[in-house]
N, C-alpha and C positions, 0 to 999 in steps of 0.2 A: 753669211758671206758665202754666195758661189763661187767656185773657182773659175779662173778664166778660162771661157771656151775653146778661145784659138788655142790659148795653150795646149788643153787638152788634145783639141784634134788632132794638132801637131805632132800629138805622142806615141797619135796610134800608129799601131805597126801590124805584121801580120800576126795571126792566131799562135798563141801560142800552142805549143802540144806535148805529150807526155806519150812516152811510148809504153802500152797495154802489156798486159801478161800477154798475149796471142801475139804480140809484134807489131801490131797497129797500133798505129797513131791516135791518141785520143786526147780531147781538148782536158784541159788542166781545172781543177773545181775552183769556182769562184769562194770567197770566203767571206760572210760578214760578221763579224765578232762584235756584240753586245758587254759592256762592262757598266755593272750599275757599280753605285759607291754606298756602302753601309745595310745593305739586303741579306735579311735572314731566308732561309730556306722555306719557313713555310709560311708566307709573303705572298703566296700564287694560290688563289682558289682551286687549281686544278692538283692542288699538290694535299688538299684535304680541311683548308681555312675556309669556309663557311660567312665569315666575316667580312673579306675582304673580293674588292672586284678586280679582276684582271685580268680581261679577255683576249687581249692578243699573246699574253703570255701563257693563259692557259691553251691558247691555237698552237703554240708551239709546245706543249708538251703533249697536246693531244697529235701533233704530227713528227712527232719525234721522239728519241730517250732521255728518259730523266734521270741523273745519276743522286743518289737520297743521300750519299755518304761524301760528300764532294768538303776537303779543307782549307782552309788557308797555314802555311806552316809556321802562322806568327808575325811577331817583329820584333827588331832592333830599337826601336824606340816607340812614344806615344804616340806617333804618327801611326797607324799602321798601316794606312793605306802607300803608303813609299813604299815602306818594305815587301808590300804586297805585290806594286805594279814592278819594281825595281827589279824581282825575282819573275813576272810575268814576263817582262820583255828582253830580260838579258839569259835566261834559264840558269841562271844562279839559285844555289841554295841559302838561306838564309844568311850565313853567317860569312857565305864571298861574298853575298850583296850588300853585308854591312860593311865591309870593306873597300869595295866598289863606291858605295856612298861616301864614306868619309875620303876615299883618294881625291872622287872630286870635289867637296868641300876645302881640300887643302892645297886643289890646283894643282893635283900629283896627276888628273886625267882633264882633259879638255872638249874632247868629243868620243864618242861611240860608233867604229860602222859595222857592228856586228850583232846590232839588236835584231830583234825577231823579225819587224816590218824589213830590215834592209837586206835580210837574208830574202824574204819572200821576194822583194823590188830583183834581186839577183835573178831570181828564178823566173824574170819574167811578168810578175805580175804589177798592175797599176796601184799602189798602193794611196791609202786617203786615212787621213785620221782627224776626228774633231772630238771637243768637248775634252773630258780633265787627264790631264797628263802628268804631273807631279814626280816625274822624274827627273836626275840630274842632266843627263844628256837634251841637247837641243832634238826637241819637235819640231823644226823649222828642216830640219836635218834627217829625222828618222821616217820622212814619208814624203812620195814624192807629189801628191795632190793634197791640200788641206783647207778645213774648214778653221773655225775659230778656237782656237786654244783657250784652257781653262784652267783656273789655278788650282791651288787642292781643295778649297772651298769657296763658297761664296762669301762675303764677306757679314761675318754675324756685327751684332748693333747690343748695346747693352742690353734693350728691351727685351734681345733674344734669348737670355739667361734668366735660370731663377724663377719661372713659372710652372706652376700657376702663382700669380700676382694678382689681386685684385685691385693693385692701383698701375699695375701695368696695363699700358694698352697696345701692346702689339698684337697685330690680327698677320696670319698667313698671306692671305691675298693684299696687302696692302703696302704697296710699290713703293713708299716712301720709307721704308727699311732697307730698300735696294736688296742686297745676296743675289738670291734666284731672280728679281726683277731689276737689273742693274743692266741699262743698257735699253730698258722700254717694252725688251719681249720676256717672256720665260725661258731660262738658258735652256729648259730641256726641249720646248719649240723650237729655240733656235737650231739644234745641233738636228732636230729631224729637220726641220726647213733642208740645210743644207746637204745633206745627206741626201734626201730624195734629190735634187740637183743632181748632185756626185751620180745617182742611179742611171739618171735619166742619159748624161751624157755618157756613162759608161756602157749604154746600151748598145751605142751607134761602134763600139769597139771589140774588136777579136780577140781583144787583150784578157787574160783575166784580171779581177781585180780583189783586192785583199781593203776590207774595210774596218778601220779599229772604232768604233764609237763611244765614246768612255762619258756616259753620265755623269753628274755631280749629283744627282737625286736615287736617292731619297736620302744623302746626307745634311746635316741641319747646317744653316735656319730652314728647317720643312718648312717652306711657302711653297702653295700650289694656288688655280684660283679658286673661289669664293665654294663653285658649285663642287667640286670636290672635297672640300674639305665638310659640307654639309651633306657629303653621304655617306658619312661616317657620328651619325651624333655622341655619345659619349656615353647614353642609357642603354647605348643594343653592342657597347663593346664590352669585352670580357678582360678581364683585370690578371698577367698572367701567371700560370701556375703556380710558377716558384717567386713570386713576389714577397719580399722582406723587405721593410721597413730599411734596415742597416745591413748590408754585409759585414759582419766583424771586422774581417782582414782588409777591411777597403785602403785605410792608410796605410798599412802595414807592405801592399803590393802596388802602389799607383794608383791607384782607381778611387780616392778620397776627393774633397777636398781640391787636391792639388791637381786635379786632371781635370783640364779643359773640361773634356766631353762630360763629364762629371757634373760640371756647372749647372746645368741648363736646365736642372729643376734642382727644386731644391734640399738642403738634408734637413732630417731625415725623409726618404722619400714618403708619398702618400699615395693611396689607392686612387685621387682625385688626377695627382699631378700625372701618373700611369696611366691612364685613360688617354688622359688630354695629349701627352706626346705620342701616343700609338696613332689620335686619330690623328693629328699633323703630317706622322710618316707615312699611312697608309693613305691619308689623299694624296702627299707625294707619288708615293708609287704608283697609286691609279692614272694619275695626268701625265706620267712617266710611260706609262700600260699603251696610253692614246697616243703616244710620237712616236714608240714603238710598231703603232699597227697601222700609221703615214708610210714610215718607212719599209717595212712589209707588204703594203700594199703597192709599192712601188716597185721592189724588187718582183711581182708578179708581172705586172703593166710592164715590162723591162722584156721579157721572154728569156731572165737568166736563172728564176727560179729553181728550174729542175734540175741544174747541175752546179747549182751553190749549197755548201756549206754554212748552216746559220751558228753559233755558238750563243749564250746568254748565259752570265753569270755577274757574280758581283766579286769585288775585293775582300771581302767577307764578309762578318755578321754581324750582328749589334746587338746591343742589350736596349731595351726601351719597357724598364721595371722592371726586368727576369732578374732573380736574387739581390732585387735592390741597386738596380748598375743601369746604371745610362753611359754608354757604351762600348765599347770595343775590343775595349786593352785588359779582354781574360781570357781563361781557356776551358770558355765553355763551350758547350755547340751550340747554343745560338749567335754567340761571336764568331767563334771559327766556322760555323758552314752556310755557305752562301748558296744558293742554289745554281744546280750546274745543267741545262738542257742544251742537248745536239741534233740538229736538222739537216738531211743529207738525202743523199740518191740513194745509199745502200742503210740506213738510219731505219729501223725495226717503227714503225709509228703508234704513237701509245706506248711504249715500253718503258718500262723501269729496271734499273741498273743499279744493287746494291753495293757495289764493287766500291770497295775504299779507295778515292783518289783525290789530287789536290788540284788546286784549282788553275795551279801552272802548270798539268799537263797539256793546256791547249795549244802552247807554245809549240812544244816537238810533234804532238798531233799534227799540227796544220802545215810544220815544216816535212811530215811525211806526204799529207791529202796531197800539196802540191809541191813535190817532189824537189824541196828545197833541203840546202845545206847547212847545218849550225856553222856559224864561223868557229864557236869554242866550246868547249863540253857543257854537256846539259845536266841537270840533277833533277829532273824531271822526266816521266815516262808518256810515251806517246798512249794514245786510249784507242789507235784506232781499232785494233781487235777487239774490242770490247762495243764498239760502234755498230762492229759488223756483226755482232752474235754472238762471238767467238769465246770460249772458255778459257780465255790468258791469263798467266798469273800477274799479280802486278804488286803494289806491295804487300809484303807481310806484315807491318806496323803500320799508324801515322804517328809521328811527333808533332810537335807541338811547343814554344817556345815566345814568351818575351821577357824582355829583356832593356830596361830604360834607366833613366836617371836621374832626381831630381834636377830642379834648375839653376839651384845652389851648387849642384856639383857635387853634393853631400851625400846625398843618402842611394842607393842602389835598389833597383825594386827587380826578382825576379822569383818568372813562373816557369813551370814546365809541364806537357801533358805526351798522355801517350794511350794510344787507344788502339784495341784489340778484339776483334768477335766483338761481344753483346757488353764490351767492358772498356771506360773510359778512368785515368787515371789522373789523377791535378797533382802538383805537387808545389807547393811555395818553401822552395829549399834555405832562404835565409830563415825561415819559420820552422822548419824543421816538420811542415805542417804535411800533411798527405790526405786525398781523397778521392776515393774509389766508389764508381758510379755502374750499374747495368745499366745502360742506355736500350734495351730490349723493354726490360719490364718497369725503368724509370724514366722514360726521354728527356723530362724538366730535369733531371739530376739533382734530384731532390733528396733522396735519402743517402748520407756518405756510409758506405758498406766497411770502409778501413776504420770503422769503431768495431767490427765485429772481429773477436782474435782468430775464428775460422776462415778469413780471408788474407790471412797470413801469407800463405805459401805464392797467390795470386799476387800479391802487390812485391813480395820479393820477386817475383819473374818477371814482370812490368818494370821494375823499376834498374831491375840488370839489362833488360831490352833496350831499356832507352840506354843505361850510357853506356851501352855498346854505341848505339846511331850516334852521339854525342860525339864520341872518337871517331865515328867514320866521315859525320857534318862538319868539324873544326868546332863543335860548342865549347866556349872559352872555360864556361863554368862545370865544374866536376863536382858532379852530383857525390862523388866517393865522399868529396869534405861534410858532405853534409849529412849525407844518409848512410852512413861506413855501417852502422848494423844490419841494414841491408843488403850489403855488396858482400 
């Protein structure tokens, strides 16, 4: 769906401008923001996967910084992608935006004009957003040019659960399952289709413009078409590191059983069923990779290239067989880290960034790049010194947090993490459970180091770090009840 032209024309106006450190006037950066939905960080052959093809996204990390440490700080529920965008576009910390969420659920809020895009639309810029949105606030509302709106998924089909099946016959590429083929094209075709549009006519404009583009790929039912999905056969993929049959605590924290995303293969997992979902999500990605690099090609052919801002990242991360978990709702780092790359005028190319940061700071980022206003406080820090070079401190921890609850009402499921230096910390506090990771000399967070009584003194400091953050976040849940020999 293009948007209408006259309208657009209509809208332009003169150049906007921003005035320099030297006191001249200089045009305001364009912004286009990428949002995948369910992307783990090492997803992108340029990032060191061997496996996997993804050439426009490795063009952009080859022309820009890659941040390696980049979070999501969780959720409030088994959704986590809410909690995620909810915290991306209102700069809320987890635990206002669970609040925020349930206000509107109970009709205590009705509309938002303080979100991220309306802040940018203040300052000037032409804003457009297509593809998934899954927040309370009206889309219709939060931008002032739009493409197609998308729900929080595509719509799954029973055949989409539960395999590998051998009496099932659902195939990826085949449109009579509908989800990603509902509608006659592929949504992630559609939202570049329309987007390149939004490019073309934003060219003919002095305006700047701010672009949110929010995939629903590579979240499942993974349907991509035929020829993607056969460039990944099943004998040349690698089965991952920390792959277990069962997670012990799976029922015990959400992730059994009772959680959706959990379905879709089945228990206990198999080294067979682990293949076959990697290669579904990674032909996702790759045919995802290809409307990505429509759209980049456009922004070139445009002549706004060289003083746009590009962003790419996802909602966060997935599991697809890492410790026995098909998806989202832990705190590992392949759930929590999504990958985080930034393309700019002043953007170091080729560079990597190991600086701890989450994945909502592009929020206050971009409301600095273009010189706009938060309406309300932010719990989010801007990254642009860190863009430019710069040696800034930024946090001293990351937390980490979910937090759901049966659908009975009944049972309460909750995690918490906390990660430091070369050191990642889990803790399942109804379980009284703890688990301490080097992410330096373990990545897969395979070996729990809190069996060792010499790690004593590390995990009492970790674990008073967090419920300091705890009391400073509003975290409802007090770690004291639970872990009081360590406080």
């Amino acid at each position: 769906m293009k948007i209408q032209r006259r309208k657009f024309m209509a809208g332009l106006g003169l150049a906007s401008l921003a005035m320099g450190a030297s006191g001249v006037q200089e045009k305001k950066p364009n912004i286009l923001f990428f949002l995948a939905d369910d992307q783990m960080y090492d997803t992108i052959r340029a990032h060191g996967n061997d496996e996997i093809f993804t050439p426009n996204l490795d063009r952009l990390v080859q022309r820009g910084m890659s941040f390696s440490n980049c979070y999501n700080p969780g959720s409030f529920s088994g959704a986590v992608c809410i909690a995620s965008r909810t915290m991306l576009n209102t700069g809320m910390n987890i635990w206002q935006a669970k609040q925020y969420f349930n206000d509107f659920k109970k009709n205590k809020l009705k509309t938002d004009d303080k979100l991220w895009s309306v802040c940018m639309q203040q300052a000037g810029y032409d804003t457009y957003g297509a593809g998934k949105w899954h927040v309370k606030p009206s889309f219709d509302a939060a931008f002032k040019y739009k493409g197609t709106e998308r729900p929080g998924m595509p719509n799954q089909t029973p055949e989409g659960y539960g395999r590998p099946d051998p009496s099932n016959p659902w195939k990826p590429w085949d449109p009579k399952y509908e989800g990603f083929w509902k509608g006659g094209k592929h949504w992630s075709e559609v939202l570049a289709d329309e987007s390149v549009g939004f490019i073309e006519q934003a060219a003919q404009s002095d305006n700047p413009f701010f672009m949110y583009l929010a995939f629903n790929a590579p979240h499942d039912p993974r349907q991509a078409p035929k020829k993607f999905v056969e460039m990944y056969p099943t004998e040349k993929l690698s089965v991952p590191e920390s792959f277990i049959p069962t997670y012990p605590e799976a029922n015990d924290i959400g992730i059994g059983d009772q959680c959706r995303d959990a379905q879709i293969a089945p228990f206990p997992r198999s080294e067979e069923a682990a293949l076959l979902h990697k290669q579904e999500y990674y032909a996702l990605i790759s045919h995802m990779d290809e409307q990505i690099g429509k759209i980049l090609d456009a922004l070139d052919a445009s002549g706004k290239a060289d003083n746009t801002y590009i962003f790419f990242t996802a909602d966060h991360g997935l599991a697809v067989g890492e410790h026995g978990m098909m998806g989202k709702q832990n705190m590992y780092d392949h759930s929590m880290c999504p990958p985080f790359i930034v393309v700019g005028p002043d953007v170091k190319a080729g560079s990597k960034n190991e600086t701890p940061i989450y994945l909502q700071d592009i929020m206050p980022t971009t409301l600095e790049l273009g010189g706009a206003k938060a309406q309300r406080p932010v719990g989010f820090k801007s990254i642009a010194p860190l863009i430019r070079g710069q040696n800034a401190e930024h946090y001293d921890v990351i937390t980490g947090a979910f937090s759901s609850i049966s659908k009975d009402k009944k049972i309460k499921f909750e995690q918490r993490m906390i990660a430091e230096g070369d050191y990642s910390l889990i803790l399942y506090p109804l379980l009284g459970s703890v688990k301490l990771f080097n992410t330096k000399e373990d990545p897969h967070q395979i070996e729990n180091l809190a069996l060792n009584a010499e790690n004593k003194s590390r995990i009492t400091s970790l674990i008073k770090k967090l419920h300091s953050k705890q009391k400073d976040n509003g975290d409802p849940l007090d770690l004291a009840e639970y872990y009081a020999g360590w406080l």
